[in-house]
C-alpha positions in Angstrom: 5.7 -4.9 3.7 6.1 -7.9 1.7 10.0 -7.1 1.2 10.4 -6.5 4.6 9.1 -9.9 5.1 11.1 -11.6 2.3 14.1 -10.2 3.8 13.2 -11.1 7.2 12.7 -14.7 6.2 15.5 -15.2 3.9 18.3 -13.6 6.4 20.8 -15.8 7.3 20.6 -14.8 11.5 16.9 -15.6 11.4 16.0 -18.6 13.0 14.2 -21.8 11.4 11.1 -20.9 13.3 11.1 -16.8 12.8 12.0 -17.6 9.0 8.5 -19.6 9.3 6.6 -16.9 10.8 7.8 -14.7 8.0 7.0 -17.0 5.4 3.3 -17.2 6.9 3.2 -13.1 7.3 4.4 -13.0 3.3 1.4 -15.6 2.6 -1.2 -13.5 4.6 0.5 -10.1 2.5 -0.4 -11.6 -0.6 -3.9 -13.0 0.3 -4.8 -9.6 1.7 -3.4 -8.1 -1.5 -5.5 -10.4 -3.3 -8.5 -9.4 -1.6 -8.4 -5.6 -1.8 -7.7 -6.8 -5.9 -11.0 -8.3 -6.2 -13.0 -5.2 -4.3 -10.7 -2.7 -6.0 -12.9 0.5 -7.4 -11.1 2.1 -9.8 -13.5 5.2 -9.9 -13.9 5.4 -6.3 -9.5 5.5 -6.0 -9.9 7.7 -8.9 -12.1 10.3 -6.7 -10.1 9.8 -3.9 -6.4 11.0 -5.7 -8.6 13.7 -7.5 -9.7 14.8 -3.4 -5.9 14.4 -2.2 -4.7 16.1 -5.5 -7.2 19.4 -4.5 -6.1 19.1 -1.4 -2.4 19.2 -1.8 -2.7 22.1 -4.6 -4.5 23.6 -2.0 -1.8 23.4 0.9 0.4 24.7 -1.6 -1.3 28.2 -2.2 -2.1 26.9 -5.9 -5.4 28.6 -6.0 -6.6 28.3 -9.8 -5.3 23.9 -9.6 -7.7 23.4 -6.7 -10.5 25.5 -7.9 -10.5 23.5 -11.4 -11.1 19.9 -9.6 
């Protein structure tokens, strides 16, 4: 999202005020991005991969992968 706002803003066709909006959509990217740092559980992503992991193994027909997680 953040390159598609960099991109947006530094386009030659977009207008002085759209180029602003981008700039301000590229400063609210990186505080959220900063925010989700700062709560970020590592073991709770962790579990979460591990679940999508079984899960894909599982759509896959791979029987003895999604029975070992």
């Amino acid at each position: 999202m953040f390159d598609i706002a960099k991109k947006a803003a530094t386009d030659p066709q977009t207008k002085p005020k759209q180029a602003q909006i981008w700039v301000r959509i590229m400063g609210y990217l990186g505080q959220v991005m900063n925010s989700i740092s700062e709560t970020f559980d590592e073991a709770k992503a962790l579990e979460y991969l591990e679940n999508l992991e079984r899960m894909i193994h599982e759509a896959k027909g791979d029987s003895q992968k999604s029975q070992k997680s």
